[in-house]
ROMARLO-376249 format. One record per residue (C-alpha): residue number from 1; x, y, z. Coordinates in Angstrom, 2 decimals. Example, Ala and Ser with C-alpha at 12.3 -4.5 7.8 and 13.67 -1.06 7.14 Angstrom:
<pts>
num_px_py_pz
1_12.30_-4.50_7.80 .
2_13.67_-1.06_7.14 .
</pts>
This chain:
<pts>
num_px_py_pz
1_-42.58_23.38_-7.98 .
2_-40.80_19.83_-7.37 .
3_-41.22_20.33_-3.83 .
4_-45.02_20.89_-3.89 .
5_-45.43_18.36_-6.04 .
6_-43.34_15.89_-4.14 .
7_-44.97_17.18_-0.72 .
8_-49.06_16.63_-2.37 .
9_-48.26_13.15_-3.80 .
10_-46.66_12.10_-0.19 .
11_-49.99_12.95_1.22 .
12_-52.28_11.56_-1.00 .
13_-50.32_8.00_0.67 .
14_-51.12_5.34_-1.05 .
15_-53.77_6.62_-3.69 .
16_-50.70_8.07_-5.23 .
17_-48.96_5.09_-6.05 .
18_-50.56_3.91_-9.54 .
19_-49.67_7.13_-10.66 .
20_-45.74_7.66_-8.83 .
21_-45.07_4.33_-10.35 .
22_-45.62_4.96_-13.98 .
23_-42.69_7.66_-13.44 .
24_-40.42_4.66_-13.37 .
25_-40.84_4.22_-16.69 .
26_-40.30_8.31_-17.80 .
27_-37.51_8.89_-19.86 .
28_-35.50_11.11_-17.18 .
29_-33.63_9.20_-15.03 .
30_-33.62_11.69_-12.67 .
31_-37.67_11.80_-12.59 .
32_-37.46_7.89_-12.11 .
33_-34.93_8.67_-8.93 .
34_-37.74_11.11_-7.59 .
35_-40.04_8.19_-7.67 .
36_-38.19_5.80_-6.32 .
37_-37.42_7.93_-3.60 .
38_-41.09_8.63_-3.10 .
39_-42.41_5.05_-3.14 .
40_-41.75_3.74_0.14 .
41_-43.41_6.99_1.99 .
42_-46.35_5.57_0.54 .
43_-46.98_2.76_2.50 .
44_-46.74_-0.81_2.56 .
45_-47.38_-0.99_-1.27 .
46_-44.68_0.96_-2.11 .
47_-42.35_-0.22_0.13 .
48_-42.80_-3.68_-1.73 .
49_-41.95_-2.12_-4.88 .
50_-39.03_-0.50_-3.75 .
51_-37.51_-3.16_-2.12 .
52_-38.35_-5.63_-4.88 .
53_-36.30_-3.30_-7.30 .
54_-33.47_-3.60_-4.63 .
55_-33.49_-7.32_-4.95 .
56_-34.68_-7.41_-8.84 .
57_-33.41_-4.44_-10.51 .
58_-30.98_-5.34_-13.71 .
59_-30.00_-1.45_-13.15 .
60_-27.05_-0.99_-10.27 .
61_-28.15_2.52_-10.02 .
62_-31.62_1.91_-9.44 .
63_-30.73_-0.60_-6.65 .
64_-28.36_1.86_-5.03 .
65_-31.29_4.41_-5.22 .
66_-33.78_2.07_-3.93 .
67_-30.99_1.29_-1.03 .
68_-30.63_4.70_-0.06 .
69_-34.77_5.53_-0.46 .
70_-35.46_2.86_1.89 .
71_-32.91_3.76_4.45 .
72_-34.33_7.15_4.13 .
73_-38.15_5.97_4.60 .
74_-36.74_4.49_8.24 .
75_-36.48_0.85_7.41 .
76_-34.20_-1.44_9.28 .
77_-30.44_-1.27_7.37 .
78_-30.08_-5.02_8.17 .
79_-32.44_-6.80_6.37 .
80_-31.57_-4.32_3.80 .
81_-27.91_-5.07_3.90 .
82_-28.76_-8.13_4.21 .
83_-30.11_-9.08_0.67 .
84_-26.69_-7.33_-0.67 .
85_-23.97_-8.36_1.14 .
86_-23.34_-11.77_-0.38 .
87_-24.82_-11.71_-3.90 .
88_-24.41_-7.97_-5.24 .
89_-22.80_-7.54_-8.01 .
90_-22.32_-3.57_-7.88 .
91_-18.79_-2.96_-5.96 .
92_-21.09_0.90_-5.78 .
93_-24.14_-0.94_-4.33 .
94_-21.82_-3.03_-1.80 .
95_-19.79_0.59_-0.80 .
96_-23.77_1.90_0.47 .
97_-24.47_-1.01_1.75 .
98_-21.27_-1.17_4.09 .
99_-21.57_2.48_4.96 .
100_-24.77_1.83_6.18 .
101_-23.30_-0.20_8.79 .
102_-21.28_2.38_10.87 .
103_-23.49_2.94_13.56 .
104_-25.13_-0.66_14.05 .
105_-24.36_-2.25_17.11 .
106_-20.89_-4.71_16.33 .
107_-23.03_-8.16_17.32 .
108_-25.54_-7.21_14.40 .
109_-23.30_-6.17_12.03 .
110_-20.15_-8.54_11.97 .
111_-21.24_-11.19_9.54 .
112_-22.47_-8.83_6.86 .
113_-18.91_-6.84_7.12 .
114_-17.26_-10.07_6.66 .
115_-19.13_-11.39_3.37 .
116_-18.64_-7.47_2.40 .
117_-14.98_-7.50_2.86 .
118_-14.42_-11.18_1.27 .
119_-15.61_-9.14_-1.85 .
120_-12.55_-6.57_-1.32 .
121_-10.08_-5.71_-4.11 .
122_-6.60_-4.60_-3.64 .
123_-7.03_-1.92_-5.98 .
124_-10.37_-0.64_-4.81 .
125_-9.57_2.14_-2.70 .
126_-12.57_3.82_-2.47 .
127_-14.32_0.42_-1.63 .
128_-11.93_-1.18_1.46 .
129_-12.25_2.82_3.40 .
130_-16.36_1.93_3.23 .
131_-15.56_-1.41_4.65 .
132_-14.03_0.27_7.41 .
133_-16.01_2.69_8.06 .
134_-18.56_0.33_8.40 .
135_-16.23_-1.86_10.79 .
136_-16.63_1.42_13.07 .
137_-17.36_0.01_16.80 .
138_-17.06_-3.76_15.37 .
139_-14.84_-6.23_16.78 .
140_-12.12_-6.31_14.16 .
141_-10.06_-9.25_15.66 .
142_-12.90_-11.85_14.94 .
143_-13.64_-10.14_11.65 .
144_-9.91_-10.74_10.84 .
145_-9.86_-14.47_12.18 .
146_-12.95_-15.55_10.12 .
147_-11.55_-14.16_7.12 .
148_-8.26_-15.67_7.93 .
149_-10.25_-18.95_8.29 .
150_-12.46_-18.72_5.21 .
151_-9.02_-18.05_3.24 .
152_-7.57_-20.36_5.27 .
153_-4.13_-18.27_5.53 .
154_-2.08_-19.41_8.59 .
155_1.42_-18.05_6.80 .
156_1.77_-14.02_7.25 .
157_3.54_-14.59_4.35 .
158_0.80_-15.89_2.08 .
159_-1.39_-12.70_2.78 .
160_-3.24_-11.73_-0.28 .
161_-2.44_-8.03_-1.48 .
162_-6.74_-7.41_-0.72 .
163_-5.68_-9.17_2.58 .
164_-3.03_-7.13_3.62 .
165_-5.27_-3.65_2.57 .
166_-7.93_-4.88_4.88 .
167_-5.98_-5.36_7.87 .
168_-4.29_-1.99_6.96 .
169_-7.49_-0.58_6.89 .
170_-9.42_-2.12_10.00 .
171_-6.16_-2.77_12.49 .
172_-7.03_-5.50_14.10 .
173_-5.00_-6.06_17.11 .
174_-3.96_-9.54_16.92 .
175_-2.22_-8.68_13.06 .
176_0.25_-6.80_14.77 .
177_2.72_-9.79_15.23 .
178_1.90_-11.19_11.67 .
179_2.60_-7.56_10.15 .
180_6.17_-7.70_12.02 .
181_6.62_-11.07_10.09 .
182_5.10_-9.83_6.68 .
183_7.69_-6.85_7.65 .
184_10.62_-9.26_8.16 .
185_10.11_-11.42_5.26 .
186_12.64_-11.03_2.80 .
187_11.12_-13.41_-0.17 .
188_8.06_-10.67_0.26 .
189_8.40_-7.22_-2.60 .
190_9.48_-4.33_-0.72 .
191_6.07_-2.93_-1.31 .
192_4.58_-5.49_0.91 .
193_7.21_-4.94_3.66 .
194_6.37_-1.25_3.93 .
195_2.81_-1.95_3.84 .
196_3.47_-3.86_6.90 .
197_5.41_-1.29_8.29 .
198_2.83_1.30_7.36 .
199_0.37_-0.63_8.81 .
200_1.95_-1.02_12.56 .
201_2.34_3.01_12.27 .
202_-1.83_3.53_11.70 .
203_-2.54_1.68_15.00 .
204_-3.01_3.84_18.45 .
205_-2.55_0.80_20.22 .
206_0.50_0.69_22.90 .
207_0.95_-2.96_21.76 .
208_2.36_-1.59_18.09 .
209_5.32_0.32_19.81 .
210_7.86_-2.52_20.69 .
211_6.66_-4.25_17.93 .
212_7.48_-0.89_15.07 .
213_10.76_-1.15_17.09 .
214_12.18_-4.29_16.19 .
215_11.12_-3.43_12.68 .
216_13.20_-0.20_13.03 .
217_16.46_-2.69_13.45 .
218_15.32_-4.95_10.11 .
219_18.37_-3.99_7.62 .
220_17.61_-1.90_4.56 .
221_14.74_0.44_3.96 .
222_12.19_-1.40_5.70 .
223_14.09_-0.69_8.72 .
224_14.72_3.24_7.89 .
225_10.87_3.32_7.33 .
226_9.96_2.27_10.28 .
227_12.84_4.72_12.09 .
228_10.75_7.69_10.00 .
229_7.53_6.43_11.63 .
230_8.39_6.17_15.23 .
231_10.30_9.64_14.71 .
232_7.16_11.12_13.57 .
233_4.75_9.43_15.86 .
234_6.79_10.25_19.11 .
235_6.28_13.78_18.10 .
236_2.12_13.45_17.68 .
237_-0.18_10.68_18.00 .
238_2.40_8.21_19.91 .
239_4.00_11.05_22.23 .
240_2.10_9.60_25.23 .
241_3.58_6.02_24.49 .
242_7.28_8.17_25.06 .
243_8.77_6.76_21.73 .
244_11.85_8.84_21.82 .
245_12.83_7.04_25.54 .
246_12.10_4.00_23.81 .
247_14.16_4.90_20.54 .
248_17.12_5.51_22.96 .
249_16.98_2.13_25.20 .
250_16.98_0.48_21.95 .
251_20.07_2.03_20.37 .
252_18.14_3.11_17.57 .
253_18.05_6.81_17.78 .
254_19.92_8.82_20.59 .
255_21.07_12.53_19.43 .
256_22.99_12.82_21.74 .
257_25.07_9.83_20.86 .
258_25.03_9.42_17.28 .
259_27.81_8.29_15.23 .
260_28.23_9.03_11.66 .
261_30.06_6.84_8.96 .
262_31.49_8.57_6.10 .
263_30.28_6.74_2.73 .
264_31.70_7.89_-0.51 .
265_30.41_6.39_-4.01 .
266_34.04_6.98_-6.09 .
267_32.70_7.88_-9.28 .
268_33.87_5.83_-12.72 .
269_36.25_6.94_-14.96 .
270_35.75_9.01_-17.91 .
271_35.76_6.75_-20.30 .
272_35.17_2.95_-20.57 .
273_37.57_0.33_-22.00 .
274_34.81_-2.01_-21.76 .
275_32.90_-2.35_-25.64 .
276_30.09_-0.60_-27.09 .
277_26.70_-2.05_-25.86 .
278_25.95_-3.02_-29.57 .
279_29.49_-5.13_-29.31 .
280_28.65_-6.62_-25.64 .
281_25.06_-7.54_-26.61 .
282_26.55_-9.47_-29.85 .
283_28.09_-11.81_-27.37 .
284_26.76_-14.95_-26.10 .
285_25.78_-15.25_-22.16 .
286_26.19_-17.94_-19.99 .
287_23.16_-17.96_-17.16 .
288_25.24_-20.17_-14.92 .
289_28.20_-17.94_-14.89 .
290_26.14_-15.10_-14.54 .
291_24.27_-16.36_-11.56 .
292_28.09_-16.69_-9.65 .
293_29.09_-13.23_-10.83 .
294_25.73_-11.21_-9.93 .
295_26.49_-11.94_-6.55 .
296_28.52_-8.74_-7.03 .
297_24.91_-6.91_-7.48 .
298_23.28_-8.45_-3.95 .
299_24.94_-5.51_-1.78 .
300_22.62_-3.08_-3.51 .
301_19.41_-5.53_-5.46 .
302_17.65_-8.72_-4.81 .
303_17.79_-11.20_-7.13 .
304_16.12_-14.87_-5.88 .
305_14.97_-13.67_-2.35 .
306_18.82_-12.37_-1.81 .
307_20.05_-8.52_-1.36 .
308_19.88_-5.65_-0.08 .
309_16.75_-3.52_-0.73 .
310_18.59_-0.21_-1.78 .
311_18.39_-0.34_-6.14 .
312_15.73_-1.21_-8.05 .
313_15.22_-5.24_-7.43 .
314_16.13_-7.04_-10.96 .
315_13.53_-9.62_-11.13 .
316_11.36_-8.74_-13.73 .
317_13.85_-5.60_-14.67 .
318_14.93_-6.64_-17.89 .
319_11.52_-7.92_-18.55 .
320_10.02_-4.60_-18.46 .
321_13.30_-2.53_-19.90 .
322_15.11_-4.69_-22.12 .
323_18.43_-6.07_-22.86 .
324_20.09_-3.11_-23.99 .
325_18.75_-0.72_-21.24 .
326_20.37_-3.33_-18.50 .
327_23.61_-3.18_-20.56 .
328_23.72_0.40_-20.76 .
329_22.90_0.77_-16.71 .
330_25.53_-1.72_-16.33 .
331_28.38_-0.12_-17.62 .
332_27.60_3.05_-17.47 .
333_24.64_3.61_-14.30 .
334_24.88_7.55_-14.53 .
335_23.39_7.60_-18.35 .
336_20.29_7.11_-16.79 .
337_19.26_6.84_-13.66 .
338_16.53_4.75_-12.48 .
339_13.08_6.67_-11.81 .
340_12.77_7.31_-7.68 .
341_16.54_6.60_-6.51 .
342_17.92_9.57_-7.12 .
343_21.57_10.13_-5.27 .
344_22.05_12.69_-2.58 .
345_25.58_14.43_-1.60 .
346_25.31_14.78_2.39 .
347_27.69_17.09_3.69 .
348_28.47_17.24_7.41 .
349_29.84_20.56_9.77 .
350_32.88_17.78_10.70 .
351_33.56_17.47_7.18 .
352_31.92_13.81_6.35 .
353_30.74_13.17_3.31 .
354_27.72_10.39_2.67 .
355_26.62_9.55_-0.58 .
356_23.45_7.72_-0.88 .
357_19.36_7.56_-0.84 .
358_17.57_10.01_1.62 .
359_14.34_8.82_3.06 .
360_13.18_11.57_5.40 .
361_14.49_15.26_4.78 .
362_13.10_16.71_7.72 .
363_14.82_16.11_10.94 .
364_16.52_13.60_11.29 .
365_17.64_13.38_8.16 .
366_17.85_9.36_7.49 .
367_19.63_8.17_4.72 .
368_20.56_5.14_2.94 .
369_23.55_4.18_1.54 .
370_25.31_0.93_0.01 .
371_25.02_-1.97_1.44 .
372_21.40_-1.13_3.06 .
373_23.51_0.97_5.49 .
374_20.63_3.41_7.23 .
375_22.02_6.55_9.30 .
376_20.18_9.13_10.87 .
377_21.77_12.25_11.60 .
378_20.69_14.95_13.19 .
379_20.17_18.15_11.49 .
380_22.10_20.33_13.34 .
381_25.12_18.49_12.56 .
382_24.60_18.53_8.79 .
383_26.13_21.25_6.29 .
384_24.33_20.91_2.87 .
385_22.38_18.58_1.03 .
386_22.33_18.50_-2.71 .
387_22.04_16.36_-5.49 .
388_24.58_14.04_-6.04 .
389_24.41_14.83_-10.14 .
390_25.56_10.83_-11.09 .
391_24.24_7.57_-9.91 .
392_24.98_5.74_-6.77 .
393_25.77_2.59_-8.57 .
394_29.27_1.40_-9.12 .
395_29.64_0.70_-12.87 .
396_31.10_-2.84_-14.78 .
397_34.59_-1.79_-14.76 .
398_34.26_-0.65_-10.64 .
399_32.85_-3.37_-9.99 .
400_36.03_-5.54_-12.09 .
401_33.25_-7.23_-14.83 .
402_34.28_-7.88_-18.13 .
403_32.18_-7.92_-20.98 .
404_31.28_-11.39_-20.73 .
405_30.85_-11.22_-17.16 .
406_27.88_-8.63_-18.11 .
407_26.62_-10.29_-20.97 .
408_26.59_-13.50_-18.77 .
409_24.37_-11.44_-15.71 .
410_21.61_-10.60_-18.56 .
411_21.54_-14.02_-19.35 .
412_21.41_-15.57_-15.61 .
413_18.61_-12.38_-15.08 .
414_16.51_-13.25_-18.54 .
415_16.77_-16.93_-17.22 .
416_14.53_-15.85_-14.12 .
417_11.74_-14.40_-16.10 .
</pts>
């Protein structure tokens, strides 16, 4: 009954406006959609309407209806992009409006994807993969370099975290030296780095092979990362780039040639001699002693830009856990292990043992061990792997700290915050 309805109002053109437009005022929404959608197959007057609630409307929905209506009623998506791509408020509105753009030839299209992607949030998932779908067939270098102006970010390093999303989204090929740099940069979080590395791995570009490579030699788990990636793209997408050859020239993966350290975490004793937390928090810390003795910690954290990327980094840690957790992880790391770096046991058919963090389980296995240590192995030369059952830290007492020598670490750490 819609249908005829909808069908003998289209016919009667424009004679049927007066009465299609009170529907905009009925109390069902959906009726008011129906109307809108109806309006501009009226002619010229209700094409006005239409696009004046596009530009007018209070109501995001209604504009994104009115969007889509007009696009359906065969008007040009420019001009309609056009009076959305700056000033739209609706992050919905802006998605249609971007989508819209995929098939429009790149010289028509480019400045309204750049105003549309100045408008991008980090967090907005749903909103940066319209962006690029829109960027389909557009030249995403200049897109990049005018956004890089209008931000004016010269330093990879400075990259916003919307920044770095877009380029992970649209690939432009001159990012792919910046994203080795964003990848290299140690003052950077370790979420950032593997963004980077991430990033290099979504191109199908022959230009992002050498350059994944030298990140595959970057210490740490950005390196392993980007071992994982090449591994996995010389078996699909990359296999015509012959990553594997590569992978050998480099020395980074041969296995025919591999050679395996053995690296054993001793585990503590069964019972500390250090004091109770309660006792250890009662004394006083000194931040400046602390900052000399946590250079124990740097093997396995970061603290100030320095470390190894292999525990949790402790800037910020106590912040968000408190005093008494850190103490308690301190002296005794197996009480509770921190959330994603759980140990693995890896046993070997020549009877090595290594003890540490595995990053890919199929094969190669790579794992990571102290000190930011990476090996991948093979997995025809490995036994077993199984849970280690007890952290991969060294506790206080391992690691020869007093009690004031902790105390004095939570101080230098709290002193960062």
């Amino acid at each position: 009954v819609r249908f005829v309805g909808f069908q003998t109002l289209k016919a009667a053109g424009p004679k049927a406006i007066p009465a299609v437009r009170k529907l905009l005022e009925h109390p069902n929404e959906y009726v008011q959609a129906r109307a809108v959608w109806l309006l501009p197959l009226l002619g010229n007057e209700g094409l006005k309407i239409v696009n004046s609630m596009l530009g007018k409307s209070p109501d995001a929905q209604k504009r994104l209806v009115a969007f889509r209506a007009l696009r359906n009623a065969g008007q040009d998506v420019i001009p309609l992009v056009s009076k959305l791509s700056r000033q739209e408020p609706s992050a919905a509105v802006r998605r249609e409006a971007a989508i819209a753009l995929r098939d429009v030839p790149a010289d028509r299209k480019t400045s309204h994807l750049f105003s549309l992607l100045q408008q991008c949030k980090a967090d907005d998932r749903t909103y940066l993969e319209a962006c690029g779908i829109g960027a389909k067939g557009a030249d995403t270098d200049q897109l990049w370099l005018d956004l890089k102006r209008s931000a004016s970010i010269d330093d990879p390093a400075k990259w916003s975290a919307a920044f770095a999303r877009i380029v992970w989204r649209i690939r432009p090929p001159s990012a792919i030296d910046d994203l080795l740099n964003r990848a290299e940069e140690t003052t950077l979080p370790l979420k950032a780095r593997l963004l980077a590395v991430e990033s290099l791995a979504f191109y199908d570009n022959r230009r992002a092979v050498p350059t994944l490579l030298k990140a595959a030699k970057i210490n740490g788990p950005v390196g392993a990362e980007a071992t994982r990636w090449l591994i996995h793209l010389g078996n699909t997408r990359w296999r015509k780039f012959r990553v594997f050859d590569s992978l050998k020239e480099e020395g980074i993966y041969d296995p025919t040639q591999v050679k395996i350290t053995e690296i054993i975490v001793p585990p503590a004793g069964t019972k500390s001699k250090l004091p109770s937390v309660t006792e250890i928090l009662a004394l006083k810390g000194n931040a400046e002693k602390g900052k000399i003795t946590a250079a124990r910690c740097v093997m396995c954290h970061r603290i100030e830009g320095l470390g190894i990327d292999y525990g949790p980094s402790l800037e910020g840690w106590i912040q968000n856990q408190g005093d008494e957790k850190f103490v308690q992880s301190v002296v005794n790391p197996s009480a509770e292990i921190a959330h994603g770096y759980p140990g693995s046991r890896v046993q070997l058919k020549d009877g090595k043992e290594i003890h540490g963090l595995t990053l890919s389980a199929k094969n190669p296995l790579i794992v990571q061990s102290q000190g930011g240590i990476v090996q991948v192995i093979p997995s025809g030369k490995i036994k077993s792997v199984e849970p280690l059952g007890r952290s991969l830290m060294l506790s206080a007492e391992q690691l020869g700290m007093s009690a004031q020598d902790v105390v004095d670490i939570l101080a230098y750490l709290k002193s960062l915050n």
